[in-house]
LOKE-282668 format. One line per 2 residues: number of its first residue (from 1); their letters; for each residue x, y, z of C-alpha. Coordinates in pm, whole numbers, plus 50000, padded with zeros to 5 digits. Layout:
// LOKE-282668
NUM) a) X:Y:Z; ... .
This chain:
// LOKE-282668
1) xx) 47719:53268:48269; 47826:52931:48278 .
3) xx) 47613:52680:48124; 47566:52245:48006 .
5) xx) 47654:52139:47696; 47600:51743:47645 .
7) xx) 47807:51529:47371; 47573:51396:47156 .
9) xx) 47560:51026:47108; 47833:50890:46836 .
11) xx) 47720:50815:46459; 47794:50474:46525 .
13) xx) 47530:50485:46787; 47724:50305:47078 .
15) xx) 47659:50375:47435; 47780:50338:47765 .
17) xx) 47664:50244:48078; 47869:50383:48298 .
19) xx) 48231:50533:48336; 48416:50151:48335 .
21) xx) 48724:50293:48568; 48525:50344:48844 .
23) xx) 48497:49923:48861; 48842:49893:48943 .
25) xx) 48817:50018:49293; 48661:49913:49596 .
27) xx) 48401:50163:49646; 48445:50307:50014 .
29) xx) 48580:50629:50202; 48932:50474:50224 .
31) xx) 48975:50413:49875; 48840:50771:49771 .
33) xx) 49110:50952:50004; 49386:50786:49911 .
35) xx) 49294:50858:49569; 49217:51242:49595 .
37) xx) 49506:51280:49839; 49727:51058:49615 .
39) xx) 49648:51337:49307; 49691:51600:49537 .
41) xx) 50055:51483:49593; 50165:51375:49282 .
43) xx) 50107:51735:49157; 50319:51885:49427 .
45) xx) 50545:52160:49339; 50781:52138:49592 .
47) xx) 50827:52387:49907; 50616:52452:50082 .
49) xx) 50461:52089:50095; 50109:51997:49967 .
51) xx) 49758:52071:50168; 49441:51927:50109 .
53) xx) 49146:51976:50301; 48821:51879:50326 .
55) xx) 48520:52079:50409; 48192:51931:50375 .
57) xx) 47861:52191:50330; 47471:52114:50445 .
59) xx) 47274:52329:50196; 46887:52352:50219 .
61) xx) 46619:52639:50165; 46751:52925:50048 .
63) xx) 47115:52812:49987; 47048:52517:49791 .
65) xx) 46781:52712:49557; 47071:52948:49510 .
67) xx) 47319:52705:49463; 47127:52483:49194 .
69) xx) 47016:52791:49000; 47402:52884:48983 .
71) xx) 47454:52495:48876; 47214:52560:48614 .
73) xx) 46971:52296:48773; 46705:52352:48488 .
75) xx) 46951:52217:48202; 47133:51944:48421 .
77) xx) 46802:51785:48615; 46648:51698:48294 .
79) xx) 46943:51478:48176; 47014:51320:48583 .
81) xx) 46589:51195:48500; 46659:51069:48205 .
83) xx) 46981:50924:48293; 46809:50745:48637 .
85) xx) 46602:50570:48383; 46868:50347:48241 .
87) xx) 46996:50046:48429; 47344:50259:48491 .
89) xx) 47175:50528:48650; 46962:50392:48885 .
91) xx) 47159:50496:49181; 47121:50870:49057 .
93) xx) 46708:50820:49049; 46767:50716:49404 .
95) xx) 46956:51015:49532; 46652:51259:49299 .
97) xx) 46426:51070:49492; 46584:51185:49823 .
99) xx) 46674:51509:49734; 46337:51572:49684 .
101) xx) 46185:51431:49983; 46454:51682:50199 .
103) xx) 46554:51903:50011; 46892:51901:50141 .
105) xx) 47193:51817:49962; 47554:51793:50115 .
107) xx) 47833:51899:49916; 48185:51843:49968 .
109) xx) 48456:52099:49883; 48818:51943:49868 .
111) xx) 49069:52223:49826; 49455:52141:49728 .
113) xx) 49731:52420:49776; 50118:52421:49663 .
115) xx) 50039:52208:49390; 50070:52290:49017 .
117) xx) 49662:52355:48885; 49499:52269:48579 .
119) xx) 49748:52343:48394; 49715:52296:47967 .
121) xx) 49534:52490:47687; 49154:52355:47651 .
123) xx) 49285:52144:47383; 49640:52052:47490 .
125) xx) 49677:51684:47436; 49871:51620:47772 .
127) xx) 49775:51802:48042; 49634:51843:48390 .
129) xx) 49329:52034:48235; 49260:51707:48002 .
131) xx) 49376:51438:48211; 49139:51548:48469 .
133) xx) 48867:51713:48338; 48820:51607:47996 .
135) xx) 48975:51247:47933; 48891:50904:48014 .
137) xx) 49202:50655:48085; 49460:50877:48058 .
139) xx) 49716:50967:48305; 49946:51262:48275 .
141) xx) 50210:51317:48572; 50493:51509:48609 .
143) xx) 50710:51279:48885; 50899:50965:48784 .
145) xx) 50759:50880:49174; 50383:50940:49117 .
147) xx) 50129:50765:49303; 49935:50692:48990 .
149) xx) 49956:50564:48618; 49662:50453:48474 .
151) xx) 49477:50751:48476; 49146:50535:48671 .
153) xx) 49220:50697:49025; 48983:51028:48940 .
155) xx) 48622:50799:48882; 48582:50819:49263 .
157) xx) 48492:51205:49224; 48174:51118:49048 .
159) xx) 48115:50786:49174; 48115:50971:49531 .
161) xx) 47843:51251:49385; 47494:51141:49413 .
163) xx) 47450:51354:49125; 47774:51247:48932 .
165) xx) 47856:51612:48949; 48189:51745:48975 .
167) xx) 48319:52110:48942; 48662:52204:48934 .
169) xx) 48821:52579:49020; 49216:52612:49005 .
171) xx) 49505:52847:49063; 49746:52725:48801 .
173) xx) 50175:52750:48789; 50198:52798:48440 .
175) xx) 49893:53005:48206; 49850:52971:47867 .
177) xx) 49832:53271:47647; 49552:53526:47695 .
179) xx) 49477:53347:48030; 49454:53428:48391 .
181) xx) 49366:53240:48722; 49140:53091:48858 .
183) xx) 48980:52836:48577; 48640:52740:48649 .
185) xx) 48458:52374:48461; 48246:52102:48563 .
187) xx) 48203:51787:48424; 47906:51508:48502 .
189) xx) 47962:51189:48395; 47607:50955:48302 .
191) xx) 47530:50691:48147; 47420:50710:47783 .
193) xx) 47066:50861:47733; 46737:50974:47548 .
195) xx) 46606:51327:47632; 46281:51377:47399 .
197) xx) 46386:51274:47050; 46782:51324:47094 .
199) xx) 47028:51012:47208; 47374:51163:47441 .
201) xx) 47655:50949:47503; 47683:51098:47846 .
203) xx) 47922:51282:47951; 47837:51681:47992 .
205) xx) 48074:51973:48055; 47947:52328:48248 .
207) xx) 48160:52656:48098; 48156:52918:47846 .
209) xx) 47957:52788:47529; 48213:52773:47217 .
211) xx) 48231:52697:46908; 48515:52467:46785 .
213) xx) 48582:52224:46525; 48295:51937:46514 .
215) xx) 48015:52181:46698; 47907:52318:47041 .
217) xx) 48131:52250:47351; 48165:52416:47717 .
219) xx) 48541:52559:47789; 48666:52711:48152 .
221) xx) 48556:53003:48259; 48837:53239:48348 .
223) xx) 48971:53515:48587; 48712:53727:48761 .
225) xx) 48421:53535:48577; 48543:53239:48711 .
227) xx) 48563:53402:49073; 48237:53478:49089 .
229) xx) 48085:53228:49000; 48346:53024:49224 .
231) xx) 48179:53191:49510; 47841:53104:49481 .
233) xx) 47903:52743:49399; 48108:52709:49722 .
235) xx) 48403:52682:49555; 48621:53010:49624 .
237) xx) 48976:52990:49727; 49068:53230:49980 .
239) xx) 49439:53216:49908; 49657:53291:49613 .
241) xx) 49812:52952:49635; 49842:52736:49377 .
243) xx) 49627:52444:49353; 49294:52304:49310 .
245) xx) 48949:52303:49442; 48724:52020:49364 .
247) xx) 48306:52040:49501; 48136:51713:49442 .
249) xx) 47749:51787:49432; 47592:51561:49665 .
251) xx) 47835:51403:49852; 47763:51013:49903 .
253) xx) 47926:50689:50012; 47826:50429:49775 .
255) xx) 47912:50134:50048; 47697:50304:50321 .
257) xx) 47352:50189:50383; 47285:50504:50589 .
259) xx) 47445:50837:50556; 47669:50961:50836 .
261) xx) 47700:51288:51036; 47952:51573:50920 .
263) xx) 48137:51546:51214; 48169:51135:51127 .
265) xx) 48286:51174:50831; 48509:51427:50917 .
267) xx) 48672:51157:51164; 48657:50849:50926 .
269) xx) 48860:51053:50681; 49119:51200:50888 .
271) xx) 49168:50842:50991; 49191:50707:50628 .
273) xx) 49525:50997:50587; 49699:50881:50815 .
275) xx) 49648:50526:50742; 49785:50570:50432 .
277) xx) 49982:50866:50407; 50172:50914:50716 .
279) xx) 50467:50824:50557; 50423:51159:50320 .
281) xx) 50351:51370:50629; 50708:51200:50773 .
283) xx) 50957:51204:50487; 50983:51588:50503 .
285) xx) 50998:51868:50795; 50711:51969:50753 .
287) xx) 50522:51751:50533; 50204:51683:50346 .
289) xx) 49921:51866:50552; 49565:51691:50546 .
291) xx) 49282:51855:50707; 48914:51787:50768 .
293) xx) 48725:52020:50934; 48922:52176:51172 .
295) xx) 49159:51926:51261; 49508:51792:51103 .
297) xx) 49560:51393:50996; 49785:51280:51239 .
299) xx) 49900:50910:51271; 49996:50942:51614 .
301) xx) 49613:51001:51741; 49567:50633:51641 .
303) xx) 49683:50341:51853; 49748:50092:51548 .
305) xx) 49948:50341:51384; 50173:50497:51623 .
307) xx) 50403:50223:51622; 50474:50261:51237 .
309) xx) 50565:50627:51268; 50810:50564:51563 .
311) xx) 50990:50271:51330; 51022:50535:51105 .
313) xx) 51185:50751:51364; 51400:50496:51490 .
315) xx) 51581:50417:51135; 51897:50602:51247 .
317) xx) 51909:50333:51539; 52247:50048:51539 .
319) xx) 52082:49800:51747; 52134:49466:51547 .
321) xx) 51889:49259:51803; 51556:49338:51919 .
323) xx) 51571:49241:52312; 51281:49484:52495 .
325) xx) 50970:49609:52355; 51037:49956:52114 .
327) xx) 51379:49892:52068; 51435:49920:51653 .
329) xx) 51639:49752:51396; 51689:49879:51103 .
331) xx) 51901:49643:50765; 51903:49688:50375 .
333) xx) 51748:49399:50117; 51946:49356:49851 .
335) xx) 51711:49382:49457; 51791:49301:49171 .
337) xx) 51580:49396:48861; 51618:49284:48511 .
339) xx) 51705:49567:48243; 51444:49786:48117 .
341) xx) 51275:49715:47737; 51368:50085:47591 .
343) xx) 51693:50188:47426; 51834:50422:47689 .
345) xx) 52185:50382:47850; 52095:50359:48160 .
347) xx) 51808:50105:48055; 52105:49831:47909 .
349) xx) 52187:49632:48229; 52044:49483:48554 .
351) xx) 52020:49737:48835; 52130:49597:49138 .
353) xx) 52013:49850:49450; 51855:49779:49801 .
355) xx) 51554:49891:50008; 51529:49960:50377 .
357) xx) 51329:49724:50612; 51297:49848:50960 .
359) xx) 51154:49674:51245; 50992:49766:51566 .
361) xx) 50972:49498:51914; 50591:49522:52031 .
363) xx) 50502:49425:52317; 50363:49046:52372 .
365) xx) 49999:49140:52487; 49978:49419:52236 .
367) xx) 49709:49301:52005; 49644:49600:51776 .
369) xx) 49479:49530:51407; 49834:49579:51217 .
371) xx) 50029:49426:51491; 50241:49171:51249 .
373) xx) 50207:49400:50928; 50513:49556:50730 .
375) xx) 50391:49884:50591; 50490:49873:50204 .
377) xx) 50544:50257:50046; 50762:50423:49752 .
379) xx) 50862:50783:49675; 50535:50941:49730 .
381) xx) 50496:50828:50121; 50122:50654:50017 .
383) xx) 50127:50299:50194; 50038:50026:49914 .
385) xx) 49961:49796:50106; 49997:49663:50539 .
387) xx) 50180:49364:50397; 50059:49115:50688 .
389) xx) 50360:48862:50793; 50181:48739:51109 .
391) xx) 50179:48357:50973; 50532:48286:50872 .
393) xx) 50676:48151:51157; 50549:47968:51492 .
395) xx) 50642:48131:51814; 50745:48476:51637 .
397) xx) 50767:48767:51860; 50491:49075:51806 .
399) xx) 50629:49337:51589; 50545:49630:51326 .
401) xx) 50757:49700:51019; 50788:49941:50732 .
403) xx) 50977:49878:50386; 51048:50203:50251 .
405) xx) 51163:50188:49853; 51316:50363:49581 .
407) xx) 51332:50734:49678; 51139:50657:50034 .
409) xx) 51466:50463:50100; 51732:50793:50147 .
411) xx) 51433:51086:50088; 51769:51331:50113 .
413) xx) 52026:51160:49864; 51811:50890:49652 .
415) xx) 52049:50687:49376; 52037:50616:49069 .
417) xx) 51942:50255:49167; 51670:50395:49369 .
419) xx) 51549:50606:49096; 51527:50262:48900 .
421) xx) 51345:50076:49181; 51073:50385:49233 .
423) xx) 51026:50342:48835; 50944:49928:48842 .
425) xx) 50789:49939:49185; 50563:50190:49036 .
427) xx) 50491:49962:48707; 50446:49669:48919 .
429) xx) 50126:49860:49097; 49751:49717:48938 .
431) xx) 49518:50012:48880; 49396:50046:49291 .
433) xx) 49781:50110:49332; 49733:49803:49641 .
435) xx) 50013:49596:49560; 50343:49510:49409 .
437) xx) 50258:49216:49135; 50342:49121:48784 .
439) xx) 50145:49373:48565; 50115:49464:48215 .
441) xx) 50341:49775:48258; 50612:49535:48412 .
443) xx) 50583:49293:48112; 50587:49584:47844 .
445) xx) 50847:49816:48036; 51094:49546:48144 .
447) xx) 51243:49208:48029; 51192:48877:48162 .
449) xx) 51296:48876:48588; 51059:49103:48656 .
451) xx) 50841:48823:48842; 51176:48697:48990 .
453) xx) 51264:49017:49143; 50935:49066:49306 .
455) xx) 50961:48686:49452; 51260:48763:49605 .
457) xx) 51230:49090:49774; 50904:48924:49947 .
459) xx) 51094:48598:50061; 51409:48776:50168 .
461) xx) 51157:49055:50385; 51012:48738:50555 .
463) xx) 51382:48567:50578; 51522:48872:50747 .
465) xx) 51198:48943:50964; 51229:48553:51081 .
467) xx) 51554:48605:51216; 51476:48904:51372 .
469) xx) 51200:48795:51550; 51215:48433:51629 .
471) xx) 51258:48409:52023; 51618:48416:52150 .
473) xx) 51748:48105:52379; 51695:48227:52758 .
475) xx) 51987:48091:52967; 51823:48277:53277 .
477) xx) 51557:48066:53429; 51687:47714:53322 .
479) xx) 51477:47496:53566; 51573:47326:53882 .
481) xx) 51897:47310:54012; 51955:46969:53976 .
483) xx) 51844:46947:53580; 52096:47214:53530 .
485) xx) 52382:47047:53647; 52260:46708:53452 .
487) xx) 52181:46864:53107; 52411:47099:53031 .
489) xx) 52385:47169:52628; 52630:47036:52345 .
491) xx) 52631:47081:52007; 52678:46838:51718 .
493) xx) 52745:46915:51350; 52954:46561:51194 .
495) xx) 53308:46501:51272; 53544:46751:51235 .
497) xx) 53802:46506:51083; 53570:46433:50761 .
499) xx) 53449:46743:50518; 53091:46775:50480 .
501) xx) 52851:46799:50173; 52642:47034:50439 .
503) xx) 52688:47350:50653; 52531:47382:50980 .
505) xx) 52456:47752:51139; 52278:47900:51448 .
507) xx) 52259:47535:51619; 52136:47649:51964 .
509) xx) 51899:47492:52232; 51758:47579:52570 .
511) xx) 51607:47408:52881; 51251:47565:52982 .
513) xx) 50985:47328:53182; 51112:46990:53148 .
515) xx) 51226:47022:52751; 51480:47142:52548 .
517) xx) 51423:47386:52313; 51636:47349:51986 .
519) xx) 51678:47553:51679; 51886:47516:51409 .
521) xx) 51962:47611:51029; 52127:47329:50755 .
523) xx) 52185:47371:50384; 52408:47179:50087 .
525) xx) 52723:47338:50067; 52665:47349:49727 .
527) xx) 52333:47347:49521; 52206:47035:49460 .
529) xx) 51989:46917:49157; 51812:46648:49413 .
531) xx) 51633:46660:49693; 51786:46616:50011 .
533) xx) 51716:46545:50353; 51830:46578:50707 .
535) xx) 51765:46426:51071; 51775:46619:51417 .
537) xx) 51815:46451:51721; 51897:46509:52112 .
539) xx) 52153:46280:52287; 52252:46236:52667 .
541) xx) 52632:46169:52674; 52832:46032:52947 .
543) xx) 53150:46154:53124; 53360:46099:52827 .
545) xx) 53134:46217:52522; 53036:45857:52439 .
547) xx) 52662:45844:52327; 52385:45760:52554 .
549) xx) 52050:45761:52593; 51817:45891:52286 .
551) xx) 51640:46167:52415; 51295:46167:52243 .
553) xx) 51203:46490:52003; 50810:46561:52076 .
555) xx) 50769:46827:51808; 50958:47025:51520 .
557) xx) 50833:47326:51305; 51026:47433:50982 .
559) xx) 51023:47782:50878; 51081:47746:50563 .
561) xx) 50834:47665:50253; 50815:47340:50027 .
563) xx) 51021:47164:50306; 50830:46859:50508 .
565) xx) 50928:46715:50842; 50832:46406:51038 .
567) xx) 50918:46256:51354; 51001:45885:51358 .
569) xx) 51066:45752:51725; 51192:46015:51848 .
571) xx) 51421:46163:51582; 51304:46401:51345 .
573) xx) 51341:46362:51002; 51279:46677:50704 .
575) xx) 51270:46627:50332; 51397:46948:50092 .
577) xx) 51324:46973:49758; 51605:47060:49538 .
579) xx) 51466:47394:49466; 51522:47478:49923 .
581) xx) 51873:47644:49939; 51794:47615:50340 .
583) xx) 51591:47479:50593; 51554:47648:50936 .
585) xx) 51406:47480:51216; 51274:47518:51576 .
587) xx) 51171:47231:51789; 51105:47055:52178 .
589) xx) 51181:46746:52327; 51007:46541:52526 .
591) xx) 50939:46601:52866; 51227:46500:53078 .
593) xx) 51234:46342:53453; 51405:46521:53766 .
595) xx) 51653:46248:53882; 51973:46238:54063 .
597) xx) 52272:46077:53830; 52620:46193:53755 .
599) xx) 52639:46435:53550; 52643:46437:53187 .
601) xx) 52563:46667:52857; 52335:46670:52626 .
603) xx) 52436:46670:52216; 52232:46873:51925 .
605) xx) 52282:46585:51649; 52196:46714:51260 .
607) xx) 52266:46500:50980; 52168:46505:50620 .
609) xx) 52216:46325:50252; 52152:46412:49951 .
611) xx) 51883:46168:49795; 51976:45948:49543 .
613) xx) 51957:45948:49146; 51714:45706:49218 .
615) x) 51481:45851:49468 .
């Protein structure tokens, strides 16, 4: 019979308060399934695809007398009391308190198959066994493309457990010697505490009592042992699958004033999957099943993330514009990364590769929560992070993106550059994995560019989604008749005769309600080491080209960062550091009067200097 064995406190007499890992997450539903379905994934084997499901358990009367005499409830309540007395276990005396007011306790049962098990001899130093169920801050995967690397993402089991209670029953790949499936342990993690006389540092382990080197501990259970008492603790697998099952005794939401119904949180955490893993379900035919209760995580049951899987779909398209709402364009961004720090061949050089950005019209009244987001993901199909790009431009059209990386970018026929992007997009993650930022593991795995690299994947995203999604000139409602015929667009650039220190692209205007519209692009043919500047202005010319009347600028916009713009009766002047390679523009002109006249054009004038060595 399985039973609790506590570490006693350390000679040196420290203690804990807590397990410290669980601080670097946010504490809700979200972030505890994309961690358990993040560990699910990463220990995939490979066909058939992962399953998890959920499966949550009301026990009261009979069942739950029955299931905390199985739990040994007469050696583990004593240390919860005692534990609820110190300032780190307060929330525990809270959920004692309620547990026995109702006598009810909820349990939740999540249950991998197709993945590898606990694999690892009770002692192994790197295993699944130890990572998860013995050690603290250590991370042991198998895939270069794991979700995870700190080893922090397993504290939400018991910080989800009103009674920090977790119990663990696996299927493993590989056995060691002797050994047989399934594996049964539990582990509760509390703070450090005083029971009678005796101090424990905490943490507590439920198995077979053994002896080993140093005193008493608790090892797994094994084989038909470990069945039965699998089956009374609600943790039997009815398949001989591979894999994992995980029961958290009482099941709680730490950000949740009030607990919700089964069926509610059945529902808030299919809709947590597929926010963040339908990418994994999509990479492969089939792939990664999630289930709660009796339904399957599916994206496309949610309006603000159907649009995300059919980008995805839509890769394969060769549109290069994006005209109607749900048409798709799809380009590669070129990265660069800096050589890695260790000795390897492949590690010696700069890695020069590309990821795939892929971008989706939406419709101009569609208003949905990610409308404007580009949905950042790697190898293992988890989204990091709805990367929102809503701000970067005035006037941009509605859209939805998705940057798939590193082996995301070609799931069938990755690189070797794409291998080497998973790798530092996967060092460049902070502990919630909610990111892409400069990190320890960046700093210690790579040499100086990391940063760089990062800067310029984000500003080249936002370059490419600008031009994809700034509105196109309309040349098919113009205005009356008459305006037409008298302002018919030119475009201006310098003389042609004289070679210019600038280059001038994408100069283009339209007439809509009384203004024109102009846009425009101008950098320094070559880089300068001063600032620069350069002035926009409309023109009426007569018959014969000559200049005319100034026609006044009202407004101008720049889409591009550090630069500055002004308008100074009527022509627009903008101001680039030396650092701005470009400066893109959009603007309007004043309102304009319908008159009769003979005809004449109107000129798109941009000129520019570089400042001088004087300022």
């Amino acid at each position: 019979m399985a039973e609790w064995i506590f570490d006693a406190l350390p000679p040196s007499g420290a203690r804990r308060g807590g397990d410290p890992a669980e601080h670097a997450f946010t504490r809700n539903l979200d972030t505890f399934v994309r961690e358990v379905v993040q560990n699910a994934n990463d220990q995939r084997i490979g066909d058939p695809p992962p399953e998890v499901s959920f499966r949550f358990n009301e026990l009261a009367g009979e069942k739950l007398e029955a299931f905390l005499g199985k739990l040994s409830w007469s050696t583990l309540e004593p240390h919860l009391r005692a534990a609820a007395r110190t300032t780190g276990g307060r929330a525990t005396g809270r959920f004692l308190e309620e547990l026995d007011r109702t006598r009810r306790l909820l349990t939740l049962t999540i249950e991998d198959r197709h993945t590898v098990g606990l694999t690892g001899d009770e002692s192994a130093e790197d295993s699944h066994f130890r990572a998860l169920c013995k050690d603290t801050l250590y991370s042991h995967k198998r895939l270069q493309a794991s979700g995870g690397s700190y080893g922090l993402g397993k504290s939400v089991l018991w910080a989800f457990s009103g009674l920090s209670t977790v119990l663990f029953n696996s299927v493993l790949q590989e056995h060691p010697v002797g050994r047989k499936s399934p594996r049964l342990i539990g582990r509760t993690e509390l703070p450090s505490h005083r029971l009678g006389k005796r101090w424990f540092s905490g943490s507590g382990w439920f198995g077979q009592s053994v002896y080993a080197e140093g005193g008493l501990r608790a090892e797994s259970i094994w084989h038909l042992n470990a069945a039965i008492e699998a089956r009374e603790l609600y943790l039997a697998r009815h398949e001989r699958a591979t894999g994992t099952s995980i029961l958290l005794a009482g099941f709680r939401d730490p950000a949740m004033e009030s607990e919700l119904s089964v069926a509610s949180l059945d529902e808030r955490i299919l809709k947590a999957a597929a926010h963040w893993f339908w990418p994994a379900v999509e990479l492969k035919n089939p792939g990664l099943c999630i289930r709660a209760g009796e339904r399957e995580a599916n994206a496309e049951d949610f309006a603000a993330l159907r649009p995300f899987v059919e980008c995805w779909r839509g890769r394969g398209s060769r549109r290069t514009e994006l005209e109607q709402p749900g048409d798709v364009v799809s380009c590669s961004i070129p990265i660069e990364l800096p050589a890695r720090r260790d000795d390897s061949a492949s590690a010696r050089a700069s890695v020069r590769g590309e990821v795939l950005l892929v971008v989706r019209l939406a419709a101009e009244d569609h208003d949905q929560q990610l409308t404007g987001h580009v949905a950042l993901f790697r190898g293992p199909g988890m989204v990091i992070k709805y990367w929102d790009r809503t701000g970067i431009a005035q006037g941009m059209r509605p859209f939805h993106a998705i940057l798939a990386t590193g082996q995301a970018r070609d799931p069938a026929a990755p690189t070797d550059a794409d291998l080497e992007i998973e790798r530092f997009l996967r060092d460049a993650e902070p502990p919630g994995h909610d990111d892409w930022l400069s990190t320890p593991a960046l700093k210690e795995g790579w040499k100086p560019g990391y940063a760089k690299a990062l800067e310029q994947l984000r500003d080249r995203v936002s370059r490419e989604l600008r031009e994809l999604l700034m509105p196109r000139p309309s040349y098919g409602a113009r205005g009356p008749e008459r305006l037409q015929r008298r302002f018919p667009i030119g475009k201006r650039g310098g003389r042609e005769a004289e070679p210019s220190a600038f280059r001038f692209a994408d100069l283009d205007a339209s007439f809509s309600g009384l203004r024109w519209r102009f846009s425009g692009t101008v950098r320094p043919a070559r880089r300068s080491e001063r600032p620069w500047e350069a002035s926009v202005s409309l023109r009426e010319l007569g018959d014969g080209g000559q200049a005319l009347e100034l026609l006044g600028i009202a407004a101008i916009t720049l889409q591009t960062e550090g630069a500055t713009a002004s308008i100074e009766r009527g022509v627009a002047r903008i101001q680039a550091p030396a650092s701005t390679q470009a400066v893109t523009f959009q603007g309007t002109s004043c309102p304009i009067a319908a008159v009769d006249g003979t005809p004449c054009e109107v000129a798109l004038e941009v000129g520019s200097r570089i400042a001088p060595e004087d300022g």
